[in-house]
N, C-alpha and C positions, 0 to 999 in steps of 0.2 A: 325599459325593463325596470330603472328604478320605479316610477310611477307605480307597473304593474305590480311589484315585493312589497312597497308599503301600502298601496289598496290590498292587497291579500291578507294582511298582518291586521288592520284596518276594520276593513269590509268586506269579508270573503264573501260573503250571501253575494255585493253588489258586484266584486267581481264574477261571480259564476255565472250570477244571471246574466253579464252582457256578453261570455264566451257562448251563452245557450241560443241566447238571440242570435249570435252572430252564424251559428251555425245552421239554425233553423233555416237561415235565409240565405246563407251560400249554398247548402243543400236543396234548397225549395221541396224541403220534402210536404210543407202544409202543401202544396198544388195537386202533388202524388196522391195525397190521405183524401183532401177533398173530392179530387175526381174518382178514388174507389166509390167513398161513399154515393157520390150523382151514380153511378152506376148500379151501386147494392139496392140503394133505397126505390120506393117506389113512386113516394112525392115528396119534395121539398116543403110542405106545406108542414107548420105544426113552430111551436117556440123554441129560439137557438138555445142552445144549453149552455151552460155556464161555463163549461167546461168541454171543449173539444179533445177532439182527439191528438188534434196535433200539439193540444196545450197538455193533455195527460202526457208525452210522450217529453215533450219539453221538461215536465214535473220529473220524471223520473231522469234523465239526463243530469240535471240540478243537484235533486238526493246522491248519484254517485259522483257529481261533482264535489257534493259537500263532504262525501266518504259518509253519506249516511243509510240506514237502510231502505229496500225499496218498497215496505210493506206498506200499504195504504193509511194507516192510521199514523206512518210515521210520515208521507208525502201530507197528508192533512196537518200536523205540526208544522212541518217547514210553512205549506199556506200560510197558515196563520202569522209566522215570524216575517210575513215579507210586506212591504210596504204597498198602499195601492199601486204607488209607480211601478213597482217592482212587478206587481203582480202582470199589470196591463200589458210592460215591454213582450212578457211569454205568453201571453191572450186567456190570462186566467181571469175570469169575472167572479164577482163577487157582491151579493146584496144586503150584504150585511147577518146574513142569515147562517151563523158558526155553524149550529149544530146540524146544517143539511151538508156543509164541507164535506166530509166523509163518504157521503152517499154519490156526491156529485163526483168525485173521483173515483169512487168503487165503479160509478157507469162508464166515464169517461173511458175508463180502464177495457173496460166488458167490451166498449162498442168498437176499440181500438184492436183486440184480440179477434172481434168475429171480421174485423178486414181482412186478417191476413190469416186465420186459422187453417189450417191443415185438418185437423182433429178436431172438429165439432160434436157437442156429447156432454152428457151430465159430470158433474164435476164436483158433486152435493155429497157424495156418499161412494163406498167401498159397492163397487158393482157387482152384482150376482150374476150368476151364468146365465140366466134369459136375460137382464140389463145389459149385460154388454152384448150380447149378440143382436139385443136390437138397437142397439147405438151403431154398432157396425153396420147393419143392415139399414140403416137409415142416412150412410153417407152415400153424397154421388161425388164418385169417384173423379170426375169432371169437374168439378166445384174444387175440391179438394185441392186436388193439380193445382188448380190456376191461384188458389189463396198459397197454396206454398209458393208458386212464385213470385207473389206479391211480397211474402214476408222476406224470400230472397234479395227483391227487388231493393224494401224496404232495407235492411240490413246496410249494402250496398253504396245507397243510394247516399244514407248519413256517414259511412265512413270518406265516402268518395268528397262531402260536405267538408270534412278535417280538411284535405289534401288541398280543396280549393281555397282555403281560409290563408294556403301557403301563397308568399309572395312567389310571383313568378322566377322570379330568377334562380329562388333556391329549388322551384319546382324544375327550373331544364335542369338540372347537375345531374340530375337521377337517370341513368341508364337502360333501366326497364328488368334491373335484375328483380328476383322476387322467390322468397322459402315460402312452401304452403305443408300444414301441419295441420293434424287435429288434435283436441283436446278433451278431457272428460269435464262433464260439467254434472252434477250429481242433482237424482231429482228428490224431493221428499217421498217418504214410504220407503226406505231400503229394503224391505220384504220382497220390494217387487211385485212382478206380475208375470204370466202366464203367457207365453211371448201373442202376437195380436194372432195370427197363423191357428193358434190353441183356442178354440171356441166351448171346449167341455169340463172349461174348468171355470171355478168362482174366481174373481179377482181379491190381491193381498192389501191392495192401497189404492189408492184416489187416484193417482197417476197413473191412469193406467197404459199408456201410449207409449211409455220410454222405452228402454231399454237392457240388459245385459253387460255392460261393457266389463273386460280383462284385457291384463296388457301385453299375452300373449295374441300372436298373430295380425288379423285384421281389428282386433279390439271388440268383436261379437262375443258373446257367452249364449249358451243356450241352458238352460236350467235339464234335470235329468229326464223330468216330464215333459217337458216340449221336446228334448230329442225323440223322445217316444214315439211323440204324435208325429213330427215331420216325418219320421223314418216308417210310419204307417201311412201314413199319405202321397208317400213319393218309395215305392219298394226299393230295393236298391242301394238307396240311400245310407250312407254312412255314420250320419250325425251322430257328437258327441256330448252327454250332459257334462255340467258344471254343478259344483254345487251353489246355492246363493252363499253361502258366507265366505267366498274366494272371487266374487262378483260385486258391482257396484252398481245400482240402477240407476240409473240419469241416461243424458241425451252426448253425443259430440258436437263441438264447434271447430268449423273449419276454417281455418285461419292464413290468410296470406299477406304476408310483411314483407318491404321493403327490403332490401339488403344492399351494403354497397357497392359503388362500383370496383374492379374486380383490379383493374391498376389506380387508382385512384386516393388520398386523400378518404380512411372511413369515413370521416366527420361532415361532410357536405350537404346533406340535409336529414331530415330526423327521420328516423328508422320507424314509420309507423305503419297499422294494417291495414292495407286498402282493397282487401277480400273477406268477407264475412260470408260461411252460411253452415246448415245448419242438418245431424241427421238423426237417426238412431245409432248408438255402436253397432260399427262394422260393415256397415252399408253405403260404402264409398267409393260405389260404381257410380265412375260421372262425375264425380266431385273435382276432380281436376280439371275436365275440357270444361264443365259448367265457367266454375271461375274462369279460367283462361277465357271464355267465350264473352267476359261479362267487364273484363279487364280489356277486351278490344273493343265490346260495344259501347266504353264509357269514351275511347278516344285513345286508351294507353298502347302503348307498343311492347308486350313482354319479350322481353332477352333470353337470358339464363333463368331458369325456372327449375326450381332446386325441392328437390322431396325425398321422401323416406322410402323405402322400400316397398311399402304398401300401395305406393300407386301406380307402379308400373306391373305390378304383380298380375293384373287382370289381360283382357285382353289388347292385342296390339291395335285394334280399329276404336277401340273404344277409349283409348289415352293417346297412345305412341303417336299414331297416322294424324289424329284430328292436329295436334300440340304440335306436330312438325310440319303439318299444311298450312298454320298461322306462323312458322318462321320462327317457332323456338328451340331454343339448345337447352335442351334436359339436361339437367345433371342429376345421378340416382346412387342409391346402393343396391347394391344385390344381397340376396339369400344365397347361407354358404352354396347351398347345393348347386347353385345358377353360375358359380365361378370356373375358370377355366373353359375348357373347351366349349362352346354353345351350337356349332354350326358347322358345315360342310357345304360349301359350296360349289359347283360343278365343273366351274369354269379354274379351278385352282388357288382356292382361296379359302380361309377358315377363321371362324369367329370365334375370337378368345376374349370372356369377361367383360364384351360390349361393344369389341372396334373390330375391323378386317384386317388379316394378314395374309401374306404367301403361306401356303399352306407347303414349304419347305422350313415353316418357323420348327425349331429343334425343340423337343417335348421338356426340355427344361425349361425353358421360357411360358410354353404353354401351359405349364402346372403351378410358373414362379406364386397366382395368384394365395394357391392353394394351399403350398409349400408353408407360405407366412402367415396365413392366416391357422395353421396347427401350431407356430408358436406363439402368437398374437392369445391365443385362448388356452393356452398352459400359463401364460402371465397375466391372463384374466384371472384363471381359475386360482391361483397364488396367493394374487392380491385380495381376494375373496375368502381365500383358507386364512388368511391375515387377519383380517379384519374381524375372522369370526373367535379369534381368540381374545378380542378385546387389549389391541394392545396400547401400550402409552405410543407418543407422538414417538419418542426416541427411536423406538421396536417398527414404527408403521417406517418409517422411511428407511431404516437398514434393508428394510426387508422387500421394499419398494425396491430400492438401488441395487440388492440382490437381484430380483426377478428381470430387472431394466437390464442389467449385464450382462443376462442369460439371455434375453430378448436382442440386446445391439446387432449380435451378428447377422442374424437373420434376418434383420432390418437393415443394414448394409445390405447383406447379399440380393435382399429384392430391386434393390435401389439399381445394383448395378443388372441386373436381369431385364428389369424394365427399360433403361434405355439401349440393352442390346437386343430387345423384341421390339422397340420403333424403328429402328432400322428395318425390318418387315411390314412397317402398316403402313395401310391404306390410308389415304388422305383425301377428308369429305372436301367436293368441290360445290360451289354454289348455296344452290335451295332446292329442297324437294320441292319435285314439279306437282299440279293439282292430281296428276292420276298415281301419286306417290312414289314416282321411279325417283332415284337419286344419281348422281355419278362421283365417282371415286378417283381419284388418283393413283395409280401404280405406281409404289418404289421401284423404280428401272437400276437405281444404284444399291441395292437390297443383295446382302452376303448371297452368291450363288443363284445370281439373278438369271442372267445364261442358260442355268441349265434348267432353271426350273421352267422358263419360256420353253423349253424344247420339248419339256412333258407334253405328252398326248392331250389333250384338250386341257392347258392352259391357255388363258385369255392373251390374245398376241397384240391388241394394242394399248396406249398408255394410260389409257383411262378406261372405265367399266361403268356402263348405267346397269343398274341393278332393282328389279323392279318388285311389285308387290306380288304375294304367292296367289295361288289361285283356292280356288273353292274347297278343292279336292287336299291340297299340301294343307291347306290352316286346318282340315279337319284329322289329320294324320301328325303335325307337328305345329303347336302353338305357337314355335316360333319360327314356321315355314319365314322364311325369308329375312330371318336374321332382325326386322323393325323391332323386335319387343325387347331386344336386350342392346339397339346401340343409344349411343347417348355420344354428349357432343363432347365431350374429354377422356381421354382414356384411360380408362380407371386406375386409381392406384397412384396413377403420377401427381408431380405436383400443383399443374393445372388444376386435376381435380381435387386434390386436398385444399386446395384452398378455395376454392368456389362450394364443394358440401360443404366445409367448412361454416359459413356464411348462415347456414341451416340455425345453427343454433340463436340466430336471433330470432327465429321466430318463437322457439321454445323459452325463448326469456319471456318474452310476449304473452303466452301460455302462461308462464310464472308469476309477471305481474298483476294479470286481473284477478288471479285468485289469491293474491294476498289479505292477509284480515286487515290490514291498514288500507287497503286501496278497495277494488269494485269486491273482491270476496266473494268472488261466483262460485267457489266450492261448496260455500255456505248455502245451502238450502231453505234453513233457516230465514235470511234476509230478504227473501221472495216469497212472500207470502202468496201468493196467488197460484192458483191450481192450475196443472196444466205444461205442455210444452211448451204450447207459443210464447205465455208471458215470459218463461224461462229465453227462448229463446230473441226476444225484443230485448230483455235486460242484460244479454250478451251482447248482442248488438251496441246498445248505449254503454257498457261496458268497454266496449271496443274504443269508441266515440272518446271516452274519456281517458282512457287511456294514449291514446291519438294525442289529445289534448295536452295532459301531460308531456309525453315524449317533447313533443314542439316546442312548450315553454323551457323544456330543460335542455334543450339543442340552445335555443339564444341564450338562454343565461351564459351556458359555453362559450356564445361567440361574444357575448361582451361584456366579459367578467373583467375587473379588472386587477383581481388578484386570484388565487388558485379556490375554489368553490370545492366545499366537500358539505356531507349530510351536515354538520355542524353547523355551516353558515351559508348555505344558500338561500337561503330566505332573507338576509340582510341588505337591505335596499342599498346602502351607501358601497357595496362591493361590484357595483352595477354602471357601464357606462351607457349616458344616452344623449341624446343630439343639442339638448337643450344647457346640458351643463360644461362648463371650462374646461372642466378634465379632458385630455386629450383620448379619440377612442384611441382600443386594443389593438396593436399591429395586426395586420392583415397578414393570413393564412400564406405561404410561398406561391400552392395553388390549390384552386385558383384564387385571387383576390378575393377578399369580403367586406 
């Protein structure tokens, strides 16, 4: 680590370029890129280019290495400042020939987006109503699919590159927990456009594929005019407009981090994303089993698998069923409305806010969720009427510590509600089997357990499989059969506060690539290049770098040898390393390090 702080201070160019290398080739994504291309192309025949693609992809990895921008003309600068050696390690060629740089990167760039494009289409000009409708009518929809999953793949594929770059042993610590979150990532043209569905309108900007995103709901906006048209093309239909200037057009990135283990030491290896992908706002059917699907096909084993509200919202075969036939334990929030009572089951049992109980649980217990959450949002709303007065610090926290006072008791009172309603619940046994039954444990030692056995068709032995609904119940009740609202802790308690908890590192995550000091992916601006994909490749590498960071600033932790803060972590001599006298830093209680 010393080494690595004074080459940084040094030679950061020479150190980035050997982190770029080093990744390229734990990820092998050059083998990925080349075999699209054997298969795009129609002959290998013709002069290798200066410039590949997996050396463009390299290039721009570099630039957000350097915290520099990723717009072409400024990756053609960096070229220039790097040495032959330098160039060759990341397979950039060069003939001496400057002023074709520019060009050779602008294609590099081009031929790198048409691998993984999703959205093929002019990108020259603001499209007119017959232009776009024949750009759309000129995709095959077949094509499309399979480059979106290429860029998924891609994506993927380089963050997966970070994690292998990890020595092994700090790679076992990791449990298989994981938060998944999306994010807005903003496109140029804030005017927007005309959602893709709207074919009888002129387009506002270049961009035209993105999206609507708001941070109500599922994060979709529809503008007033495309609700128009959906709701003329689908009768019935509800949809409601937004206006553009309460909306943001860009794209989502979906994001899944690490988090740690849940008895453990946080500190055991660095919290970085090892799921990347990619959509329009709002359109985040599938986005969960995909990753999950994509986190088993790399080798990982997902645990506890931690999300926001929005992904469980859909339906139960299309998140719940898939996520708990690969053996994970969801952890979720609910929507007020989804709290307390969810379910009636037949056999003498009832779903309250995600788990089973005897449905002799007493209606105070079953509303506790409800109860606290009408005080929980009178001390929101407080702290909100607060704040809107502008007050100094002194005024924010009297008036905090007011509202907190008024809050405790409630907060008490749930506390003690919730562990006299586990005495009522069901206790998951095993693994849901492949055709989704589960079995449960019956509290036999449950307040008024006797009598409630003796109800007319209560379930009379100690345990219950409980199986999936049928065709006829999921079409009559979403949550025929209780799968769409359980989760593997029972909400509220403090299992589950502290595993959602955990959640917010991903939204740090979130935080840190769009900083203006670091990758600055809010900035539109800094991506010059038109289009989704490139947007969504420079998230990707954004991710990458980030990754990167994280790791180096886990070990400077573990072998600092005095207390490292923003001030002086860049200082080589605060650093211990194998070569030098200084005795290393005591080792962790656990595990060893």
């Amino acid at each position: 680590m010393r080494d690595y702080t004074s080459a940084n201070l040094s030679t950061p160019n020479s150190v980035a370029i050997v982190e770029v290398d080093r990744l390229v080739k734990a990820s092998a994504i050059r083998q990925l890129i080349v075999g699209w291309r054997a298969e795009d192309v129609k002959s290998a025949a013709g002069a290798k280019p200066f410039v590949d693609e997996t050396a463009a992809l390299a290039l721009i990895l570099l630039q957000l290495r350097l915290e520099r921008p990723t717009l072409i003309s400024d990756m053609a600068k960096t070229f220039h400042r790097l040495s032959p050696r330098q160039r060759a390690v990341i397979g950039l060629r060069h003939d001496g020939e400057d002023t074709r740089v520019y060009g050779r990167i602008g294609d590099a760039v081009k031929r790198l987006i048409a691998l993984v494009d999703e959205f093929p289409g002019r990108r020259d000009k603001i499209l007119s109503r017959d232009e776009f409708r024949a750009m759309i009518a000129g995709r095959d929809p077949a094509d499309c699919r399979k480059r979106r999953e290429r860029m998924f793949l891609l994506g993927n594929t380089l963050v997966e590159g970070t994690w292998k770059m990890l020595p092994r042993e700090v790679r076992e610590r990791w449990e298989g927990n994981i938060a998944q979150d999306a994010t807005l990532v903003p496109l140029q043209g804030q005017r927007g456009n005309p959602a893709g569905h709207n074919l009888n309108e002129r387009r506002r900007s270049i961009n035209s594929d993105g999206g609507y995103y708001q941070r109500a709901g599922s994060h979709g906006a529809m503008t007033h005019s495309d609700a128009r048209e959906a709701n003329k093309a689908s009768p019935g239909a509800k949809n409601k407009g937004t206006s553009i200037g309460k909306s943001t057009w860009g794209v989502e990135a979906e994001l899944a981090r690490l988090v740690p283990n849940l008895h453990d030491d946080p500190d055991l290896f660095p919290l970085i994303t090892l799921g990347v992908s990619y959509h329009i706002p709002g359109a985040i059917t599938g986005e969960g089993v995909r990753m999950l699907n994509s986190f088993v096909d790399r080798g990982h084993r997902p645990n506890h698998y931690i999300v926001d509200r929005a992904y469980p919202g859909g339906k139960f075969q299309e998140f719940h069923l898939p996520a708990r036939l690969l053996g994970v334990k969801l952890v979720f929030d609910y929507k007020d409305k989804a709290l307390g009572v969810q379910l009636h089951h037949t056999s003498g049992f009832v779903q309250v806010s995600g788990a089973w109980y005897l449905d002799n649980l007493p209606d105070v217990h079953r509303d506790a969720d409800k109860v606290v959450l009408v005080a929980r949002n009178k001390f929101d709303a407080e702290i909100n009427r607060i704040e809107k007065t502008n007050p100094t610090d002194a005024e924010r926290a009297e008036g905090k510590g007011k509202a907190g006072k008024e809050l405790a008791p409630a907060e008490e009172l749930y506390e003690k509600q919730l562990a006299q309603r586990a005495k009522y619940m069901l206790t998951y046994k095993g693994h849901i089997q492949p055709d989704g039954s589960r079995r449960y444990i019956i509290p036999t030692d449950a307040p008024g357990y006797p009598k409630w056995k003796a109800q007319k068709g209560s379930h009379q032995s100690q345990s219950i499989v409980m199986t999936l609904p049928t065709a006829k119940e999921i079409e009559d009740d979403v949550n025929a059969g209780g799968l769409k609202n359980e989760q593997y802790f029972a909400y509220g308690t403090a299992p589950w506060k502290h595993a959602y908890g955990l959640r917010n590192g991903v939204e740090s995550a979130n935080r840190n690539v769009k900083r203006a000091q670091f990758e600055d992916i809010a900035t539109p601006d800094k991506r010059g290049v038109r289009g989704n994909t490139f947007t969504y490749i420079v998230v990707a590498m954004s991710i990458v770098a980030e990754n990167l960071r994280q790791m180096v600033s886990f070990f400077k932790r573990k072998l600092a040898l005095k207390t490292i803060h923003s001030k002086n972590n860049y200082i080589p001599s605060l650093f211990w390393q194998s070569d030098n006298s200084v005795p290393a830093p005591e080792p962790e209680p656990r595990p060893p390090w």
